[in-house]
C-alpha positions in Angstrom: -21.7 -15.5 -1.8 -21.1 -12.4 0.5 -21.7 -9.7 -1.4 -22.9 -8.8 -5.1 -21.8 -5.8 -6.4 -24.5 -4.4 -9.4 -23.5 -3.5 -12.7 -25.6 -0.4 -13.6 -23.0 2.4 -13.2 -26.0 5.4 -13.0 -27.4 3.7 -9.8 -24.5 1.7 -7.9 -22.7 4.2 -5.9 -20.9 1.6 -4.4 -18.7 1.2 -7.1 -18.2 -1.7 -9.9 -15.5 -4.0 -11.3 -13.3 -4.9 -8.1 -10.1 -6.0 -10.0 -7.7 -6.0 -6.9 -7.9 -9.0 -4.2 -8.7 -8.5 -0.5 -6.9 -7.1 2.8 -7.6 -8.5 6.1 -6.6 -5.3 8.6 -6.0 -5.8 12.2 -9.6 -5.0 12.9 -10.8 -8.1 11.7 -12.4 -6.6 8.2 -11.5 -7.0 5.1 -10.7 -3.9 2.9 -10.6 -3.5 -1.2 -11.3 -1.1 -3.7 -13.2 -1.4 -7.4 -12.3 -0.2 -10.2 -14.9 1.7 -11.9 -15.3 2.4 -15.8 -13.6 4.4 -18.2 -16.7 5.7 -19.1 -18.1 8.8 -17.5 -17.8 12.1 -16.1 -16.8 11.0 -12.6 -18.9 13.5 -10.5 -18.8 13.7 -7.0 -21.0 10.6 -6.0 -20.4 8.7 -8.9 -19.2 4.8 -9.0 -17.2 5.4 -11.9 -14.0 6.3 -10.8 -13.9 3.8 -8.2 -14.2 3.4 -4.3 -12.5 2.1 -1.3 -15.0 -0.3 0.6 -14.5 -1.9 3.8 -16.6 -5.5 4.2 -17.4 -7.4 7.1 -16.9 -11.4 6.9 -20.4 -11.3 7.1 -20.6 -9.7 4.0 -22.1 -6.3 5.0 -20.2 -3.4 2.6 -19.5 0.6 3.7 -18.4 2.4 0.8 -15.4 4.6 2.7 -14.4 6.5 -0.4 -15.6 7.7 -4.0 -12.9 8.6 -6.1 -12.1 11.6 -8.3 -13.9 14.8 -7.2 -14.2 17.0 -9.5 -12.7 19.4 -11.2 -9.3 17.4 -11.7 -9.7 14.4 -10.3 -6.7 15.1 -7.9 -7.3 12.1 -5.4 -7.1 9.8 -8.4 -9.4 7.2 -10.5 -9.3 3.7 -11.4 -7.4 2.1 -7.8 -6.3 -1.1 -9.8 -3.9 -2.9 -7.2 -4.8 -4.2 -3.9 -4.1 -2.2 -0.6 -1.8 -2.6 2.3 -1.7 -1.7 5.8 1.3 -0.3 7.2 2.5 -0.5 10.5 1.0 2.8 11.4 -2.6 1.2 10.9 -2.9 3.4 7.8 -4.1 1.7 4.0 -2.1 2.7 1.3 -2.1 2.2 -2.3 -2.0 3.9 -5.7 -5.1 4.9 -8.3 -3.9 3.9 -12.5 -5.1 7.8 -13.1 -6.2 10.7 -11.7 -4.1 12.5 -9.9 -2.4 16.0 -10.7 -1.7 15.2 -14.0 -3.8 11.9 -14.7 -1.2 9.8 -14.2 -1.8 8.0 -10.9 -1.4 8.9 -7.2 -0.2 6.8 -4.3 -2.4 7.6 -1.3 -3.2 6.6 2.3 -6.5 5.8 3.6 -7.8 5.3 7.6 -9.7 2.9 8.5 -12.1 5.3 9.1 -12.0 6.6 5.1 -10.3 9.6 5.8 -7.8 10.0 2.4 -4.7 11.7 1.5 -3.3 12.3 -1.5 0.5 11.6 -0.7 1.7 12.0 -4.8 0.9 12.6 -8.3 3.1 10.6 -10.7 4.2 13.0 -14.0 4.9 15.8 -11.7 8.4 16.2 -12.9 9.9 16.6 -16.5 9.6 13.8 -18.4 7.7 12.1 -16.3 10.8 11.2 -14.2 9.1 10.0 -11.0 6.7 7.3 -13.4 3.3 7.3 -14.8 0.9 4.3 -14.4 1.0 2.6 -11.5 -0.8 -1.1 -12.1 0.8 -3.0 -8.5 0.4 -1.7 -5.0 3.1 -0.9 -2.6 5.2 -2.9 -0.3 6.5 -1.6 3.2 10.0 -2.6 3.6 12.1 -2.9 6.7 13.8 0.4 6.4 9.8 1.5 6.9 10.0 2.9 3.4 6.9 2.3 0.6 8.5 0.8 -2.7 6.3 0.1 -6.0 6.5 -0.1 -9.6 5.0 2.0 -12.6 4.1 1.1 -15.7 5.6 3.8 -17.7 8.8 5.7 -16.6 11.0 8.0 -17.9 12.3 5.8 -20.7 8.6 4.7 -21.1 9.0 0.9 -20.1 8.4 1.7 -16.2 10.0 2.6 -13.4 10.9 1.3 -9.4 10.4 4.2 -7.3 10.5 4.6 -2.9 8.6 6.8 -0.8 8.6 8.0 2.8 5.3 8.1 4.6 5.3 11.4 4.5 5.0 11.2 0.5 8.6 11.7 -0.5 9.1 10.0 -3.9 12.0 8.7 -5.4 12.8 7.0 -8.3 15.3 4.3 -7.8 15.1 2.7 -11.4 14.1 3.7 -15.0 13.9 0.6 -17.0 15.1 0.9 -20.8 14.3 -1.1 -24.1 17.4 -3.3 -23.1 16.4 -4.2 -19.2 12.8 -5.1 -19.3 9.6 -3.8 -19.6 6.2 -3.5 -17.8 7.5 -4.3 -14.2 5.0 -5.8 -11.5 4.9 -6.5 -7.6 7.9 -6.2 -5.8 9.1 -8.6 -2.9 11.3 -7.9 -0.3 13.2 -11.5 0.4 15.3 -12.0 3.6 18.9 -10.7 2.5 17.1 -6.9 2.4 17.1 -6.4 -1.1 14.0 -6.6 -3.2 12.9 -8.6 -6.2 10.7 -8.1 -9.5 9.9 -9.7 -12.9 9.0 -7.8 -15.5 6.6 -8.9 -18.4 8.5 -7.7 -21.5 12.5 -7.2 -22.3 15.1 -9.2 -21.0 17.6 -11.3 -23.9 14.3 -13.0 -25.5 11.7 -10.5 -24.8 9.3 -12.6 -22.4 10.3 -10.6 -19.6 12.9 -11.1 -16.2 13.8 -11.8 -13.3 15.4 -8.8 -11.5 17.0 -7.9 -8.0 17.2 -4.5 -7.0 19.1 -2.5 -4.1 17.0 0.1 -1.5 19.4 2.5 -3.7 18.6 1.6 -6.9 21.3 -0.9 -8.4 19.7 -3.5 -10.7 20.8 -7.2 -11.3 19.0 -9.0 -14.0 19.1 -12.8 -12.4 16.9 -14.9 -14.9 15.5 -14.6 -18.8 12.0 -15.9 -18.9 11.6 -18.1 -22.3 15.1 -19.3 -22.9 15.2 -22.2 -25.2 12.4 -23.6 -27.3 8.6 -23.8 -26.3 9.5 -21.3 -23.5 9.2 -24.0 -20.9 10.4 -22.0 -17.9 7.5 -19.6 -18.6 7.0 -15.9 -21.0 5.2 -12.4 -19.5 6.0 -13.3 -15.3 3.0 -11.2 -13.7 3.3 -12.0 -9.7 5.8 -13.0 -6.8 5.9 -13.8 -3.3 8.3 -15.0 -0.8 7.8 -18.6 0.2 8.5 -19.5 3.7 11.5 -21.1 3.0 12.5 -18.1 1.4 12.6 -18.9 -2.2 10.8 -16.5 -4.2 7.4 -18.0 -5.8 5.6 -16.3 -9.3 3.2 -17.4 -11.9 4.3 -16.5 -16.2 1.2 -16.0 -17.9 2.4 -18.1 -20.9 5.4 -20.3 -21.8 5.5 -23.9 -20.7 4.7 -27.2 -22.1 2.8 -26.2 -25.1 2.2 -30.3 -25.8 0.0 -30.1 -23.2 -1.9 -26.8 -23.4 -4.8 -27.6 -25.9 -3.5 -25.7 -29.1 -2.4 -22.5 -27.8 0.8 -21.8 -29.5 2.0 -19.3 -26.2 1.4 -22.2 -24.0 -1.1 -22.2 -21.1 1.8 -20.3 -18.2 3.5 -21.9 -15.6 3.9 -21.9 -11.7 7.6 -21.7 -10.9 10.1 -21.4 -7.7 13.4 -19.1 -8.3 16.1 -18.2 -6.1 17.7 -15.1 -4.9 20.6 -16.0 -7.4 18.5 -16.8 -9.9 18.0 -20.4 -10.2 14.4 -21.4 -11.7 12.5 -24.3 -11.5 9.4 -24.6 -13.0 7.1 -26.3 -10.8 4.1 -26.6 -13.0 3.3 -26.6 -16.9 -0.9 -25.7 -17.3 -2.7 -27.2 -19.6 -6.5 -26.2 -21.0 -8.1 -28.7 -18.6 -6.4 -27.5 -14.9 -6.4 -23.8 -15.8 -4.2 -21.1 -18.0 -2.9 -17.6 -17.8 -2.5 -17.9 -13.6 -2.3 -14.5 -12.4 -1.4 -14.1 -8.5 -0.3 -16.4 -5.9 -0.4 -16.7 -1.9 1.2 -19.2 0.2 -1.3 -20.4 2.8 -0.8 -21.1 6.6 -0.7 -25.0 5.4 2.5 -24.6 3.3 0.9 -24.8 0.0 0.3 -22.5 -2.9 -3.2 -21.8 -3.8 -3.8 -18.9 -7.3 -6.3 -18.7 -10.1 -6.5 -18.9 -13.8 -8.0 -17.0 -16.2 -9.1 -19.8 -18.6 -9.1 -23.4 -18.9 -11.3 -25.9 -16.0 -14.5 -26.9 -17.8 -14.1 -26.8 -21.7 -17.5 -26.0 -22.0 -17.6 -22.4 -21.0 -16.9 -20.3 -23.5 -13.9 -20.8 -26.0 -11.5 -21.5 -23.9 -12.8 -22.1 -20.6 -13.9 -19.5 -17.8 -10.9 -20.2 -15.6 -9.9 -22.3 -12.0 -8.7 -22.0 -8.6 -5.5 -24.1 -7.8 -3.5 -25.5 -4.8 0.2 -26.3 -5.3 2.6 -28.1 -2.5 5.7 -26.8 -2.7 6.7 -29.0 0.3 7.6 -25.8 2.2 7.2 -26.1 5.7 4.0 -24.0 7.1 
């Protein structure tokens, strides 16, 4: 255990909750962020809004940033997602809230915790640019950010790009009939980027989506087709394997013969292609873990992710969740 973060809100000012995973920078620390509560005023000072933190592998902690000064919160609140660094050495990544209009900000940070505000989402009519944003940013080749919102202009999420110097576009505004609730994006090695999203698609369980730098959407793969969804419902996470193939975890779907009683099923671990062509690599069941959510592909090849429930039975209802290697028989 390197660090312990404490969870009484009046008295830990270095924040609580940290939701988001890790970032090793090229200084040999690791940076994240925490999320906070919902509850508060969010003073200056105050944990509840969230922080940016900076850890050695040590394990010592500097708090670099508090969010949401008052009176408008206009940096932001509630960083959910997990920070990246760019190739200008610079952090960035996006706050659920705060912001302009409480709707979320992207933002950059230095290493030295020196933050801008770079934009406010709902800053145009109808919330065109997005509202919301749950995932962090990717840096694609053409050195532009790309991301996803929650919400959108059709109010089922949006893609959107960004310059460093803050300028937001929105590429995409998903509707009822295209999908819903999109997450991470992936840039694979043709250029163009990829996405799932957890609702809409022909069945409703979300899919598989490849979108151009200019904003034309293909819709490659509907998640639950068939009985039992085998191939996996509500995709939450993608990366590109090193044999680039894209890799993702579905929090439900799968073999439900094997998943203890839960009628959803327990999720699934699966490999798709650029063109669309799934193969489900791995049906959970209650005793090697359930609802996976996120995914990294080591320097040895394989997968490793966690799970929200299943492991040992006897922890709590449905068990208090695993950590899991996969070998995809990629090369390294």
């Amino acid at each position: 255990m390197l660090y312990t973060f404490c969870a009484e809100f009046s008295t830990c000012s270095e924040g609580v909750y940290p939701f988001a995973g890790l970032t090793l920078a090229n200084d040999g620390n690791f940076y994240g962020t925490t999320y906070g509560s919902s509850g508060g005023d969010c003073t200056q000072g105050s944990a509840l809004c969230g922080t940016i933190f900076r850890i050695t592998p040590g394990g010592v902690l500097t708090t670099l940033y508090r969010f949401c000064r008052q009176p408008k919160c206009n940096d932001g609140s509630f960083p959910y997602a997990v920070l990246i660094q760019a190739t200008d050495g610079q952090l960035y990544g996006t706050t659920e809230q705060g912001g302009a209009q409480d709707y979320g900000t992207v933002f950059k940070i230095t290493l030295g915790g020196k933050l801008t505000v770079l934009h406010s989402f709902c800053s145009r009519p109808g919330c065109a640019d997005g509202s919301l944003p749950q995932h962090g940013l990717i840096q694609a080749k053409d050195g532009n950010f790309y991301g996803t919102t929650a919400l959108g202009l059709y109010l089922y999420g949006s893609v959107f790009k960004m310059t460093q110097k803050g300028v937001l576009t929105t590429t995409y505004s998903f509707t009822a009939n295209d999908g819903g609730l999109p997450g991470n994006l992936v840039q694979a090695a043709n250029g163009r980027l990829y996405g799932t999203t957890q609702l809409g698609g022909v069945y409703g369980d979300g899919l598989f989506f490849e979108i151009s730098p200019r904003g034309k959407l293909n819709a490659l793969h509907n998640f639950c087709p068939g009985f039992d969804c085998k191939d996996g419902a509500f995709p939450n996470w993608l990366i590109r394997g090193t044999d680039n193939n894209l890799y993702g975890t579905a929090l439900y779907g799968g073999d439900v013969r094997v998943c203890g009683g839960l009628a959803d099923g327990c999720g699934t671990v699966f490999k798709i292609t650029t063109t669309g062509i799934l193969t489900r690599l791995h049906s959970f069941s209650d005793t090697d873990g359930g609802w996976p959510f996120g995914l990294l592909q080591a320097t040895n090849g394989s997968l490793y992710g966690t799970t929200g429930i299943g492991g040992n039975l006897t922890c709590g209802t449905w068990g208090c969740g695993t950590v899991f290697s996969l070998n995809p028989h990629s090369k390294p």
